[in-house]
C-alpha positions as CSV (number, residue, x, y, z in Angstrom):
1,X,76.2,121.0,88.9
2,X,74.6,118.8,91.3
3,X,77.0,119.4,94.0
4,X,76.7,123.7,93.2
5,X,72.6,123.1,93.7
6,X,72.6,120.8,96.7
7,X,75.3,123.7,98.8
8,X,73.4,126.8,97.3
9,X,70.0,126.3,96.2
10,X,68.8,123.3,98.5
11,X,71.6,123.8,101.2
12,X,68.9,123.9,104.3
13,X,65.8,122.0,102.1
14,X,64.4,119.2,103.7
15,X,61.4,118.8,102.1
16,X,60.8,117.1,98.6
17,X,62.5,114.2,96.9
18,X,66.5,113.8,96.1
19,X,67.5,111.2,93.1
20,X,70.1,108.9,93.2
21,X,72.4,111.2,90.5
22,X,72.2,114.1,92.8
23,X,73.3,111.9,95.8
24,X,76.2,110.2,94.2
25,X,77.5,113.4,92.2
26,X,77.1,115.3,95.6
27,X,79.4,112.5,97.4
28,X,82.0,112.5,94.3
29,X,82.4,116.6,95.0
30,X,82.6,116.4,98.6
31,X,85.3,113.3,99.0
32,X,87.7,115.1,95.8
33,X,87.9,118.4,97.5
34,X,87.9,116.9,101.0
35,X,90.9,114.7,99.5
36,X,92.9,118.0,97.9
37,X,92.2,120.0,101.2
38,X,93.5,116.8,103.2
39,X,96.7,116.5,100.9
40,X,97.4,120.4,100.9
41,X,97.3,119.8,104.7
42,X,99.9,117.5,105.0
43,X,101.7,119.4,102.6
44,X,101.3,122.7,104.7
45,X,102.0,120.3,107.6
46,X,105.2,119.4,106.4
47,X,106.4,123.1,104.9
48,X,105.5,124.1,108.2
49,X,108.0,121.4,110.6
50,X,110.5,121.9,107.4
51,X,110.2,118.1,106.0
52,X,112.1,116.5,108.4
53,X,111.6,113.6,110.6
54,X,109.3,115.1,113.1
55,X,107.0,116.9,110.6
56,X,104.0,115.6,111.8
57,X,103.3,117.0,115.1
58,X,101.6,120.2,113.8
59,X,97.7,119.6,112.4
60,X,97.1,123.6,111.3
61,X,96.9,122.2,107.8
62,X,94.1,120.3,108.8
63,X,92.2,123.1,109.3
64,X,90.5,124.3,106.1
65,X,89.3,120.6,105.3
66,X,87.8,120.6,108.8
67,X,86.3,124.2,107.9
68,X,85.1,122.6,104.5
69,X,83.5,119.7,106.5
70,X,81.5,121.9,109.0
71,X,80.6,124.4,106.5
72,X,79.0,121.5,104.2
73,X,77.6,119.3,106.9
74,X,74.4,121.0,107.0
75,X,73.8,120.5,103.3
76,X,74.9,117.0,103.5
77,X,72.4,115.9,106.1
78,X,69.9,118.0,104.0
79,X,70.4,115.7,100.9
80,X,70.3,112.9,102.6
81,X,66.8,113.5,104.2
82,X,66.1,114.2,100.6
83,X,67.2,111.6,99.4
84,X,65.4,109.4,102.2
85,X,62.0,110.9,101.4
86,X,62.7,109.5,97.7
87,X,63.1,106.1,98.7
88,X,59.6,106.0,101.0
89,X,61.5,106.3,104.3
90,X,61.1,109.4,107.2
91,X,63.9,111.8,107.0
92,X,64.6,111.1,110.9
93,X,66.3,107.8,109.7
94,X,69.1,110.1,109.1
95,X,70.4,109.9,112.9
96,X,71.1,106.4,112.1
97,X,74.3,107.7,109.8
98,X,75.9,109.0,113.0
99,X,76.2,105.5,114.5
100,X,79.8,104.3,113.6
101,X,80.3,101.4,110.9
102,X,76.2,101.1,110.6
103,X,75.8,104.5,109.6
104,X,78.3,104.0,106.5
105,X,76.3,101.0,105.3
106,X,73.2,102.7,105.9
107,X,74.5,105.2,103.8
108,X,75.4,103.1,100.9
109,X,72.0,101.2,100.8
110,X,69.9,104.4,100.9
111,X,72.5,105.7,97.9
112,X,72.0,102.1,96.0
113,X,67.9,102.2,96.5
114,X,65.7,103.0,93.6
115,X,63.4,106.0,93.6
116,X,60.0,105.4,94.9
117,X,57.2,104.4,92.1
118,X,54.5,107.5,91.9
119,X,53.7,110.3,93.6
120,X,54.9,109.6,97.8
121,X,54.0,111.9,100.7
122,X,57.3,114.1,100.3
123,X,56.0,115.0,97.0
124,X,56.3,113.5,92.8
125,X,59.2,111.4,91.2
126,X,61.7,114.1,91.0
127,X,62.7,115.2,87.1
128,X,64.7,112.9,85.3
129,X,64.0,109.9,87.2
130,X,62.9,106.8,85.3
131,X,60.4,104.5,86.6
């Protein structure tokens, strides 16, 4: 449900507060399905070469997780503004997630930090989140 609401409801909302379970559940979604579409494309891959020996040199099956990437990006950088704003920090910290190797841990201790005690300037303690 979380991962429904942050792609169709809040896909392009950057303002307000995002909790920890909507973060997480959001990232479970995205790496399952981006794990399927990754395995159907080696699969398609391979159909495609006829499973033999040199069955890797075509990447067409590749192309509906890179579709599935693109088409969710926006909504991922969305939720994690969000989710910055929750934690007390500007939304423009985002940027440093594109920085190889630092962005990933960035992106784990912004997933792993508590919501913000009390009302902050990106709005109240989102629903659900106790304090």
């Amino acid at each position: 449900a979380y991962f429904l609401c942050t792609v169709s409801v809040n896909y392009c909302n950057f303002h307000g507060r995002g909790r920890r379970q909507e973060f997480w559940a959001f990232w479970l979604c995205f790496i399952l399905v981006q794990l399927a579409l990754v395995g159907l494309g080696i699969l398609v891959n391979l159909a495609i070469n006829g499973f033999g020996i040199n069955a890797g040199k075509s990447s067409i099956g590749f192309l509906p997780a890179g579709i599935f990437t693109l088409a969710f990006g926006w909504s991922w950088i969305a939720l994690v503004v969000r989710r910055l704003h929750d934690i007390g920090l500007s939304g423009w910290l985002v940027l440093i997630c594109f920085i190889p190797v630092i962005g990933e841990a960035a992106l784990l201790v912004f997933g792993l930090m508590p919501s913000q005690v009390g009302e902050n300037p990106w709005g109240p303690v989102p629903t659900g989140v106790r304090v």
